[in-house]
DSSP file (Angstrom, degrees, kcal/mol; ACC not computed):
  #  RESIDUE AA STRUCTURE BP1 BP2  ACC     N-H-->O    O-->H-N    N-H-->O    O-->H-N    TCO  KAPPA ALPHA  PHI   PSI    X-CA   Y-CA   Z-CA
    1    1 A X              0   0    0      0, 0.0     2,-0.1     0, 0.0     0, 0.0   0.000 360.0 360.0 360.0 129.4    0.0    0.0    0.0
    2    2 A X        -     0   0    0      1,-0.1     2,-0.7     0, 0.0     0, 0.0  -0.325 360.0 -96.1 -84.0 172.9    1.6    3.5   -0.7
    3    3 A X        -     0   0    0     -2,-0.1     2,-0.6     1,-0.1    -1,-0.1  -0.799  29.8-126.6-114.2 149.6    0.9    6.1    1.4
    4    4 A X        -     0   0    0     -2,-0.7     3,-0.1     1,-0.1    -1,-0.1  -0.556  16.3-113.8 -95.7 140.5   -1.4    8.9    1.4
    5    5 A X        -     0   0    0     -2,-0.6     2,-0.4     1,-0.1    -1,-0.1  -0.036  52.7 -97.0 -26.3 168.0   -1.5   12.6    1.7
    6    6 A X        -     0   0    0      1,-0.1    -1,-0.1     0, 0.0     3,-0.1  -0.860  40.9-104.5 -77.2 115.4   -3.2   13.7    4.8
    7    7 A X        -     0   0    0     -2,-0.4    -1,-0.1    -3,-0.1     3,-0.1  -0.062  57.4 -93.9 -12.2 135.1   -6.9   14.6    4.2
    8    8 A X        -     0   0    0      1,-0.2     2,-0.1    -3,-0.1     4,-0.1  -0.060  48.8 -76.7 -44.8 164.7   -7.0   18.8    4.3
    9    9 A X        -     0   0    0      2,-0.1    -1,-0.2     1,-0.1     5,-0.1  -0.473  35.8-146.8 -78.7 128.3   -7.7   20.8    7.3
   10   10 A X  S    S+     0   0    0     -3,-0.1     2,-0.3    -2,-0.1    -1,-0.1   0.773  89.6  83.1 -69.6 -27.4  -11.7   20.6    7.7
   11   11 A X  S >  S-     0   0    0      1,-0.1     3,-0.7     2,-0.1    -2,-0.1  -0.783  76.3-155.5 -76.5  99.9  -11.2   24.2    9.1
   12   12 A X  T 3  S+     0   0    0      1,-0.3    -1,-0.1    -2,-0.3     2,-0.1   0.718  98.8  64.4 -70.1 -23.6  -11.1   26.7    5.3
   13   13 A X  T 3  S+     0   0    0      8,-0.1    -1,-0.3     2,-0.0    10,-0.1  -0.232  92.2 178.9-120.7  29.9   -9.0   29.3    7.6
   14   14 A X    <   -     0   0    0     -3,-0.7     2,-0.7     1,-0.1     8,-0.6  -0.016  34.2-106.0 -18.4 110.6   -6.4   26.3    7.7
   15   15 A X  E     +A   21   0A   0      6,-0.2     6,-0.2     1,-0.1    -1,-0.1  -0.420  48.9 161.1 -69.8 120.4   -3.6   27.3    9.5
   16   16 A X  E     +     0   0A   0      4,-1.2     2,-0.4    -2,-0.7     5,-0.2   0.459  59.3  49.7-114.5   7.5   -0.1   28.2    7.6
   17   17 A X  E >  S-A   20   0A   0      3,-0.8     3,-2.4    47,-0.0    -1,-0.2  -0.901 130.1 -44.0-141.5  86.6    2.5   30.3    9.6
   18   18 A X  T 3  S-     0   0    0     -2,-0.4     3,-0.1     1,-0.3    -2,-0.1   0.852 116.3 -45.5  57.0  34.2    3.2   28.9   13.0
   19   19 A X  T 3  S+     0   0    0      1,-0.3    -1,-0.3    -4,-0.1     2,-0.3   0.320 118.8 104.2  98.6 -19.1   -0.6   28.1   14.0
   20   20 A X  E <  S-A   17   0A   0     -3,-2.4    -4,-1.2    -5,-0.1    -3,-0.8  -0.705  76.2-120.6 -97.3 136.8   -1.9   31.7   12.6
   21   21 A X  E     -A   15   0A   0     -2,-0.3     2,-0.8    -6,-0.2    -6,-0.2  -0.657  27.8-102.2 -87.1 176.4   -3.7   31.5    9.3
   22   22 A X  S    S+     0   0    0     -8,-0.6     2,-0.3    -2,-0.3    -1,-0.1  -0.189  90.2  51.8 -88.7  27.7   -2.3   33.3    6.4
   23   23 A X  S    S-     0   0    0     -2,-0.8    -2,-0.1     1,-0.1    39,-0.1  -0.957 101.6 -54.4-161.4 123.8   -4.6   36.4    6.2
   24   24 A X        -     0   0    0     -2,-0.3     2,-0.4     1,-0.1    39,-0.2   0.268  52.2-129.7  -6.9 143.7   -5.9   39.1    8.2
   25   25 A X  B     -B   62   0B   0     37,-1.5    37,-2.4    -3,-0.0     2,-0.4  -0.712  19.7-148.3-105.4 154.7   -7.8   37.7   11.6
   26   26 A X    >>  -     0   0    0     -2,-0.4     3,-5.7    35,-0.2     4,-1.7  -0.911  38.4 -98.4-115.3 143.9  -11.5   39.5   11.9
   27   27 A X  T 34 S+     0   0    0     -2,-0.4     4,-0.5    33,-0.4    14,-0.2   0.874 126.0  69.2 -43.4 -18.3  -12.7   40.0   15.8
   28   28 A X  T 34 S+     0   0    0      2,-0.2    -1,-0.3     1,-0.1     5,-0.2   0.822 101.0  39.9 -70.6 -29.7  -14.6   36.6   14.9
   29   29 A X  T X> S+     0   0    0     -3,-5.7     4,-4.7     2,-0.2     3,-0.7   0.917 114.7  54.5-118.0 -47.4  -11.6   34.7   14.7
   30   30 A X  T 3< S+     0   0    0     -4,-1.7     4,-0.4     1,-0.2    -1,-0.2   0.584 111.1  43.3 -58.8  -3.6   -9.7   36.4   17.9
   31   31 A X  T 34>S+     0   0    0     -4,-0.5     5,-1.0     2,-0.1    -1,-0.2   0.447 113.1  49.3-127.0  17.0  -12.1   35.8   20.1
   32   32 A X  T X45S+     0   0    0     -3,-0.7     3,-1.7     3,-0.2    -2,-0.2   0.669 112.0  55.2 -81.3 -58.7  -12.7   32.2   18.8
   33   33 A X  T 3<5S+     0   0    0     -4,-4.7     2,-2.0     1,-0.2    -3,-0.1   0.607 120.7  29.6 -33.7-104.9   -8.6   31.8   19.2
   34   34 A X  T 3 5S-     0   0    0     -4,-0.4    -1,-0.2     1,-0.1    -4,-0.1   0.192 110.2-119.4 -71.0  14.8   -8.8   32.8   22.6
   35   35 A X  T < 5 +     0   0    0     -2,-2.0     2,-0.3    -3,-1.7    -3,-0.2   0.936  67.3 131.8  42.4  51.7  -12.3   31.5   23.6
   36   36 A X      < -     0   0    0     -5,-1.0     2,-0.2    -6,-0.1    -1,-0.1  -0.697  67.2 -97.2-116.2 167.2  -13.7   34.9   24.5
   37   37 A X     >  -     0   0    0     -2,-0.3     4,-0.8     1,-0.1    -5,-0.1  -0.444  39.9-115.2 -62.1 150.3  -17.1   36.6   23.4
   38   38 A X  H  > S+     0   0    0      2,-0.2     4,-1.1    -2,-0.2     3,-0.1   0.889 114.1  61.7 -70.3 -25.6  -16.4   39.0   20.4
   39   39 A X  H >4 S+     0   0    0      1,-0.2     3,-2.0     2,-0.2     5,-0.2   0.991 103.4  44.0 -74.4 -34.0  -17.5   42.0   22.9
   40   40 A X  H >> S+     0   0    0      1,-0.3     4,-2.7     2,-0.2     3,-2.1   0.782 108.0  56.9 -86.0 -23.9  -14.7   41.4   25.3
   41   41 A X  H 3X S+     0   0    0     -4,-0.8     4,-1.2     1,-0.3    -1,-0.3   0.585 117.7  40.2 163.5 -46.5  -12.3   41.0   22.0
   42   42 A X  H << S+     0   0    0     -3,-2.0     4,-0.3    -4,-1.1    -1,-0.3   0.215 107.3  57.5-106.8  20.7  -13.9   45.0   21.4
   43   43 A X  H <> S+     0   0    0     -3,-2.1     4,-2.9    -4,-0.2     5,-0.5   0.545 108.8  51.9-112.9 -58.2  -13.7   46.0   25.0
   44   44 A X  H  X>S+     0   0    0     -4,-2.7     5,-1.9    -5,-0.2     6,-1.0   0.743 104.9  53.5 -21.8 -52.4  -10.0   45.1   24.2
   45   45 A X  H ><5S+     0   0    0     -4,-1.2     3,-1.5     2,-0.2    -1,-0.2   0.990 113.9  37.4 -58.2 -68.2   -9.7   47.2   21.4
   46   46 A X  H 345S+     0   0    0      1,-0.3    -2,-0.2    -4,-0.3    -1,-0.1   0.920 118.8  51.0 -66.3 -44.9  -10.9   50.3   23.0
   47   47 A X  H 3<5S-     0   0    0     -4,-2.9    -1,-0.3     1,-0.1    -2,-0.2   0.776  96.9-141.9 -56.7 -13.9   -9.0   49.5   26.4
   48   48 A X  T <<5 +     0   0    0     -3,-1.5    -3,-0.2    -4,-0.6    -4,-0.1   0.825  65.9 122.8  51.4  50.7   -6.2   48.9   24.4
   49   49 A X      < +     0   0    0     -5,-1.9    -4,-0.2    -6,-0.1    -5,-0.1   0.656  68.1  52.1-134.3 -35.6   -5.1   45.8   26.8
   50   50 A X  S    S-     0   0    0     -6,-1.0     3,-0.1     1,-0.2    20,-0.0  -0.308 100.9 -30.8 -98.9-162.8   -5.1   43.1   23.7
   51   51 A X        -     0   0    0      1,-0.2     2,-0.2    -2,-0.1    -1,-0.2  -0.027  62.4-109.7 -75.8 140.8   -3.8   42.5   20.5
   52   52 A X        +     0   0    0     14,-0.1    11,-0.4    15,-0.1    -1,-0.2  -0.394  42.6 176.2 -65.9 118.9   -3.2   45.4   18.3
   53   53 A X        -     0   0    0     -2,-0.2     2,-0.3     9,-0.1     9,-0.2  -0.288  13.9-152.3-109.7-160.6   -6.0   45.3   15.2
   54   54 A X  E     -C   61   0C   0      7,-2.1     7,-1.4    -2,-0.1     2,-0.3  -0.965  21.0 -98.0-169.0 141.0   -6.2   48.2   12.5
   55   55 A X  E     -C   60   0C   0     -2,-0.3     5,-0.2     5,-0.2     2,-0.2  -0.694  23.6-174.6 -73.7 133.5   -9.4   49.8   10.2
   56   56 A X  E >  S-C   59   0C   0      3,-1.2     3,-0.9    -2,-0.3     2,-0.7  -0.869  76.7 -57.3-111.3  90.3   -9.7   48.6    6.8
   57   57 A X  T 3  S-     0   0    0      1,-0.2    -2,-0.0    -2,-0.2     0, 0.0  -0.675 122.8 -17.7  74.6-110.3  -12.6   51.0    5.9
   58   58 A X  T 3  S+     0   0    0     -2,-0.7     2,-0.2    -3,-0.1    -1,-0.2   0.394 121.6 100.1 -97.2   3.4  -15.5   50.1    8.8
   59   59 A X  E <   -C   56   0C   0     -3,-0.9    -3,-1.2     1,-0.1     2,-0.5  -0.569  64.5-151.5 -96.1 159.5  -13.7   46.9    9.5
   60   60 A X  E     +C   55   0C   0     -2,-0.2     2,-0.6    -5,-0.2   -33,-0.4  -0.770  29.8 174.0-119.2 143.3  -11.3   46.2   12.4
   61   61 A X  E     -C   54   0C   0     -7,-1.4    -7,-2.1    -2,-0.5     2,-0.3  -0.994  22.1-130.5-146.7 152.5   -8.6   43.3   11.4
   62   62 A X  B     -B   25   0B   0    -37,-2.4   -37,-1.5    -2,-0.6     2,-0.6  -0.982   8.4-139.3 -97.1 114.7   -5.4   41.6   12.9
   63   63 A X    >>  -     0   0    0    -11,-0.4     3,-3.0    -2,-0.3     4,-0.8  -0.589  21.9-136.9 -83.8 101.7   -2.2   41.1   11.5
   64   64 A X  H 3> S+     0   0    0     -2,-0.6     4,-2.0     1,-0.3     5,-0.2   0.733 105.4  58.4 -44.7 -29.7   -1.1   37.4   12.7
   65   65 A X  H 3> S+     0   0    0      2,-0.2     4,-3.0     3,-0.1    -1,-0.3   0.900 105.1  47.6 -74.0 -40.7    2.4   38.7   13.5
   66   66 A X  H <> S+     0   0    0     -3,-3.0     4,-2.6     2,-0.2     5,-0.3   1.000 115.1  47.2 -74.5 -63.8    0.9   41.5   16.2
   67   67 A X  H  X S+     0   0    0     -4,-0.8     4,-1.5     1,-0.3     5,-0.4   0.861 114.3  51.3 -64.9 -78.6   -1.5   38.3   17.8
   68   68 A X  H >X S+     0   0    0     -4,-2.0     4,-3.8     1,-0.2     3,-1.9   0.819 113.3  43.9 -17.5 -73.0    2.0   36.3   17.7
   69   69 A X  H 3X S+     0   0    0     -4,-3.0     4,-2.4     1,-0.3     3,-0.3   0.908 114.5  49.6 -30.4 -61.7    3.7   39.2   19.5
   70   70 A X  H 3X S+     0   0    0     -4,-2.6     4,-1.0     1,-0.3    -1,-0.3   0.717 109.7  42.3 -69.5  -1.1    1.3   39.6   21.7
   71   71 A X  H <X S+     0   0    0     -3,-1.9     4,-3.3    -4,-1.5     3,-0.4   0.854 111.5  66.0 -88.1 -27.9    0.6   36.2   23.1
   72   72 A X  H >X S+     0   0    0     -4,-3.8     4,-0.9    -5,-0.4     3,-0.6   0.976 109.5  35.8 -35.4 -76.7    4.6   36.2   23.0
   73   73 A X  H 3X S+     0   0    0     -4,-2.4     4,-1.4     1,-0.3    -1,-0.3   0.514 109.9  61.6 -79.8   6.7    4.5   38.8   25.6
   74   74 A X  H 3X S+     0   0    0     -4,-1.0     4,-3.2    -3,-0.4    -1,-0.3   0.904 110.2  43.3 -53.3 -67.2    1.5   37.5   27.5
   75   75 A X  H <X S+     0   0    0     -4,-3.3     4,-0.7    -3,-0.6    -2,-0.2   0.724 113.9  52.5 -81.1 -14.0    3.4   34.5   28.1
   76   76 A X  H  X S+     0   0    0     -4,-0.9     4,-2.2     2,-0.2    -1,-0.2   0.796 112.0  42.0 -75.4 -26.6    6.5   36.5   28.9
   77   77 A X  H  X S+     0   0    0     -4,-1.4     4,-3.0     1,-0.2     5,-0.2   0.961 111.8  54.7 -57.7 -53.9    4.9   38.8   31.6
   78   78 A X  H  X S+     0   0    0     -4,-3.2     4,-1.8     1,-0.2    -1,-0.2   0.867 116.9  41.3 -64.7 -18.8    2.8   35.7   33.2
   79   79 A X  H  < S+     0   0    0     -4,-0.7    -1,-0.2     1,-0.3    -2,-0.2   0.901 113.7  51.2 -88.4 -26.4    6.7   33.8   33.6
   80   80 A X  H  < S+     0   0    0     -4,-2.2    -1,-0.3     1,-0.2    -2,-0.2   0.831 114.2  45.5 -63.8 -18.1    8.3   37.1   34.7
   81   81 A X  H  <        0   0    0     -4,-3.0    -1,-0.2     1,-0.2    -2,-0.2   0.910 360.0 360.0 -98.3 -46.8    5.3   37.3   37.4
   82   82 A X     <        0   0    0     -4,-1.8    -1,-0.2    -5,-0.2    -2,-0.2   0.693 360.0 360.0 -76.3 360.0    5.5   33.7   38.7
């Protein structure tokens, strides 16, 4: 028997860069990452206490490299603190 590719990611927003997928995040998809409600995801935004998004016209996005950072330094703060 040869072997076969792996069936595709069931997920279309298939992850390609280190877990992140390969395209802009929408507040839908950061507060699914992080298992939040979408308001606390836009209480974030305006506190300015989570990942850094940007307008594209009326839309809010994320750049997967700013959510990287910031979970980066999330997880550096909580080691510096224990």
């Amino acid at each position: 028997m040869s072997a076969t590719a792996p069936p595709p990611p069931a997920d279309p927003r298939a992850t390609l860069r280190g877990g992140l997928p390969d395209r802009y995040l929408t507040p839908d998809d950061i507060a699914e990452m992080f298992e939040v409600p979408k308001e606390t995801v836009y209480q974030w935004r305006r506190n300015r206490t989570g990942p850094p998004g940007f307008r594209v016209g009326k839309h809010v996005r994320y750049d997967p490299a700013d959510v990287r950072a910031y979970v980066t330094g999330r997880k550096s703060a909580e080691q510096g603190a224990a």
